[in-house]
C-alpha positions in Angstrom: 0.0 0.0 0.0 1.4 3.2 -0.9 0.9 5.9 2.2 1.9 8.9 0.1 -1.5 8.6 -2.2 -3.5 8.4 1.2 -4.1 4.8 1.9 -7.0 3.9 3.7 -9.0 6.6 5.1 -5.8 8.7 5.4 -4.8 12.0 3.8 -2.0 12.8 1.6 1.2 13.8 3.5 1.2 17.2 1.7 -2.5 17.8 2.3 -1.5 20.6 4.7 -0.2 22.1 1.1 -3.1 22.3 -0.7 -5.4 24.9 -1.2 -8.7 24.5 -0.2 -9.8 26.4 -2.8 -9.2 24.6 -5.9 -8.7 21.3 -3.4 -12.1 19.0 -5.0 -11.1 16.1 -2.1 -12.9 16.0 1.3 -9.2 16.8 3.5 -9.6 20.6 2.0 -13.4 20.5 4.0 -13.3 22.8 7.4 -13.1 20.2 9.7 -10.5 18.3 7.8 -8.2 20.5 7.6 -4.4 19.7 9.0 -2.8 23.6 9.6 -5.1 25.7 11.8 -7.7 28.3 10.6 -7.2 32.3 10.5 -9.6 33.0 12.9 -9.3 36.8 12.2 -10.5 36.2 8.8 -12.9 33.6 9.1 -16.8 35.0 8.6 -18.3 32.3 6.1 -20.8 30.0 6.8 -18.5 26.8 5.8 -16.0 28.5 8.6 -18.3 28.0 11.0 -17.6 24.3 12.4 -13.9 25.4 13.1 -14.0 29.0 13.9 -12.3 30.0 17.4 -12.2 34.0 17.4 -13.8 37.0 15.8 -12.5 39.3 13.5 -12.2 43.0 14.4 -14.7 44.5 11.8 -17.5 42.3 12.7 -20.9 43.0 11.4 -23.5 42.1 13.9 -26.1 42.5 11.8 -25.0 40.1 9.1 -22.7 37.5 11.1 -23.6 34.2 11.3 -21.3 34.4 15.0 -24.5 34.5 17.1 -26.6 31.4 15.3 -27.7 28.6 17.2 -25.1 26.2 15.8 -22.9 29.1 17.3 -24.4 29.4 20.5 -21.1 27.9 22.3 -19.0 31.5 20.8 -21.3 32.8 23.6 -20.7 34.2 27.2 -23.3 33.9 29.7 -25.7 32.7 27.0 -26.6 36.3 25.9 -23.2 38.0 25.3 -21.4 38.0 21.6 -17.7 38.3 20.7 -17.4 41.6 19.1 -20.8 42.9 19.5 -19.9 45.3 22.5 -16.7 47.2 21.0 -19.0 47.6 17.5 -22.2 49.0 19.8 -19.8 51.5 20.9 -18.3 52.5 17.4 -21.6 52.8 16.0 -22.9 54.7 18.8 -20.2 57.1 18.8 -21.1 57.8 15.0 -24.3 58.3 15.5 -25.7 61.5 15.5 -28.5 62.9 17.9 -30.1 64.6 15.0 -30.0 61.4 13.2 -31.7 59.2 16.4 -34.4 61.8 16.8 -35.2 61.4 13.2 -35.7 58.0 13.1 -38.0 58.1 16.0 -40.3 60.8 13.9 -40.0 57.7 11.3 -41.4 55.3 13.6 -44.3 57.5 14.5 -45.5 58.2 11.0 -44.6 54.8 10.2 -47.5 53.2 13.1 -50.0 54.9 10.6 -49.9 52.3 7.7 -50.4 49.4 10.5 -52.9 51.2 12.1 -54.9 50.6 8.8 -54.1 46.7 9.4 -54.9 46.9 13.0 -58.4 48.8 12.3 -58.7 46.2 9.5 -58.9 42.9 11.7 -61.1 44.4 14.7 -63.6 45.6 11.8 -63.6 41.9 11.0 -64.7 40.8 14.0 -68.3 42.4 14.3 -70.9 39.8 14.8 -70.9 36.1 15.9 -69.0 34.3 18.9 -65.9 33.9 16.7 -66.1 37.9 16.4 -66.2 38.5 19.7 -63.0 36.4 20.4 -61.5 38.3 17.5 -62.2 41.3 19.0 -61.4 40.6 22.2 -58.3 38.8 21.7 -57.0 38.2 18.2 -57.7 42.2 17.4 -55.5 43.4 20.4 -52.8 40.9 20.0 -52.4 42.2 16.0 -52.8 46.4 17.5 -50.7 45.9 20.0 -47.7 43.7 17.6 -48.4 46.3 14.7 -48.2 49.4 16.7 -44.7 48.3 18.6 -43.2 46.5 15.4 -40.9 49.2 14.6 -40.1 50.3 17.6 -38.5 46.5 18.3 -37.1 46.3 15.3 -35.3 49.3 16.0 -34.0 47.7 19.2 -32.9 44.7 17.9 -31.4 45.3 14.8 -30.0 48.4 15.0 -29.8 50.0 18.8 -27.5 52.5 18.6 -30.4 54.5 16.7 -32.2 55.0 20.0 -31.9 58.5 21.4 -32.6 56.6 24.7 -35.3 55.3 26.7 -37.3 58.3 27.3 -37.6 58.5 23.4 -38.2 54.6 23.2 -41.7 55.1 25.6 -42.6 58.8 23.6 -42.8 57.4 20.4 -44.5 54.4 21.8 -47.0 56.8 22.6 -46.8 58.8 19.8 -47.1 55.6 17.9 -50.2 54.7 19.8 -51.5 58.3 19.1 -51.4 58.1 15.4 -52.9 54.7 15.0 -55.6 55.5 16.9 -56.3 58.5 15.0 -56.2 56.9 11.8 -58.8 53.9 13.1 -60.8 56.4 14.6 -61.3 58.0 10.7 -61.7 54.7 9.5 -64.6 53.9 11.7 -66.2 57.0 11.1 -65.9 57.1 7.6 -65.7 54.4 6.2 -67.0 51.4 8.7 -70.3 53.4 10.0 -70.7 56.4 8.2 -74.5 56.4 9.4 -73.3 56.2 13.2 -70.6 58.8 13.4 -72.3 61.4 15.1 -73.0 58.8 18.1 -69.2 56.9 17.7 -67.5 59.8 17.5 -67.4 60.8 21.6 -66.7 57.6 22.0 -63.9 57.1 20.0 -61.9 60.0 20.3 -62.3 60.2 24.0 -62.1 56.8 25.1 -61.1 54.4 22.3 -57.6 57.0 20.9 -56.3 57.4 24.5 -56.7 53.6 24.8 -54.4 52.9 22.0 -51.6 55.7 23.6 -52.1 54.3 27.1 -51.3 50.9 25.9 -48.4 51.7 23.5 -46.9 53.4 26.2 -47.3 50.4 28.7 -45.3 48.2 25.7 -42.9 50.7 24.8 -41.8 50.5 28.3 -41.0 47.0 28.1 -38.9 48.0 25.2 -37.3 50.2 26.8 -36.3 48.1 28.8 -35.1 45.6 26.6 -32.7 48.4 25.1 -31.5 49.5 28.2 -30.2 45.8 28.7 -28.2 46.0 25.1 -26.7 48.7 25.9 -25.8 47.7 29.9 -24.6 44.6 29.0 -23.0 45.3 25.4 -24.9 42.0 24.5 -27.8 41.6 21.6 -31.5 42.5 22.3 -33.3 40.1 24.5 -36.8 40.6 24.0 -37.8 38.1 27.0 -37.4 41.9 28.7 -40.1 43.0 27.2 -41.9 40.2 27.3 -44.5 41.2 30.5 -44.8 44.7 29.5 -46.1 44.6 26.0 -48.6 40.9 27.2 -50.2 43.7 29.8 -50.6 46.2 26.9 -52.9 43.4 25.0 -54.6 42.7 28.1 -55.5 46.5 28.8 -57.0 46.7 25.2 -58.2 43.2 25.4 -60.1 44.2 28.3 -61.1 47.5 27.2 -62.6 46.0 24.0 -64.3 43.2 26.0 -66.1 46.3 28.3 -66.9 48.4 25.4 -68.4 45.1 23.4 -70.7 44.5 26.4 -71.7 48.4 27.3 -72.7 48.0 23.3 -75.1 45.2 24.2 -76.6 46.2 27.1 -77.7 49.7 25.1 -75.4 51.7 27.1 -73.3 52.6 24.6 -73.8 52.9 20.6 
């Protein structure tokens, strides 16, 4: 048997020679590899099985360092190589002007899912299936739609936060706007013929609903920013978690009240 072609199940004594890049055999695979990997230089995905370090210009928003199969490049379960010195860059290059616009972005933005929101509770007039919708389903979309942004924000790019004073303003600002623009969808579009009678209603009760309970979820993610940013770690939206479930309950409850005032002739 002739070891220098590989023999059984070994490789080639010069395998450490070849490039893996024109190599077609499986020694030029990650794993197989005899001289150690440049960890400094190593973002691919086929890196990943043998990849030790992080390189210096790491992208947190398009590495594949914090993916499950990743998860032991982790400290403390939360924390990822990198990810606190490039927070800090970015946030250092950040301007205020820049973070305040973006949050006038995210207010004007809840207005298009304020339509969607409006959307699903009309759905849900009529029937036992449309009282669950209303009372549960409808909330759980309103709530998600109007705070969307505003997490998104968070997790994918935090150092555009002006802080969390600004995170729980534009949640109400956000809350504001889409109940504005369901308020004119009810009243002009949904019942035309009942406005005059909907109209207290809505504007007094139902609108300050929708900013009381975007506030109560923008709190949660505010909190959730405030750990990213005290622990130089990505956004764990467990944090939030409790904060934005109350919001759905407040306007699940609310909904459920105003559904039964409507029954019982108390209210149009």
């Amino acid at each position: 048997m002739d070891t220098d072609q590989g023999g059984y199940g070994r490789p080639p004594r010069s395998a450490h020679r070849v490039d893996p890049e024109i190599d077609p055999s499986v020694w030029a695979e990650p794993h197989m590899r005899l001289r150690p990997l440049d960890s400094e230089s190593a973002d691919a995905l086929g890196d990943e099985p043998v990849r030790a370090g992080m390189p210096r210009d790491i992208d947190p928003e398009t590495s594949v360092r914090d993916e499950p199969s990743l998860a032991w490049n982790t400290r403390d379960g939360a924390a990822v190589d990198g990810y606190g010195e490039e927070l800090a860059r970015r946030v250092a290059s950040t301007t205020t002007l820049l973070r305040w616009a973006v949050a006038a972005a995210i207010v004007l933005g809840a207005g298009p899912f304020g339509i969607l929101g409006a959307i699903w509770t009309g759905l849900g007039i009529g029937g036992g299936f449309g009282y669950l919708l209303v009372t549960v389903v409808g909330p759980v979309v309103e709530e998600m739609t109007k705070i969307a942004l505003l997490l998104w924000l968070v997790e994918r790019k935090p150092w555009l936060v002006a802080g969390s004073v600004a995170i729980v303003c534009t949640g109400f600002l956000s809350g504001a706007v889409f109940g504005a623009i369901e308020n004119v969808i009810y009243l002009e579009v949904y019942y035309p013929d009942r406005a005059e009678a909907l109209a207290p209603w809505r504007w007094y009760l139902t609108a300050p609903m929708h900013a009381v309970a975007s506030t109560v979820a923008a709190v949660g993610v505010a909190r959730m920013w405030r750990g990213v940013m005290r622990e130089r770690a990505p956004a764990r939206i467990a944090l939030a978690y409790p904060w934005i479930l109350a919001a759905i309950v407040l306007h699940g409850v609310f909904n459920a009240v105003a559904i039964t005032l409507a029954f019982a002739g108390i209210a149009p």
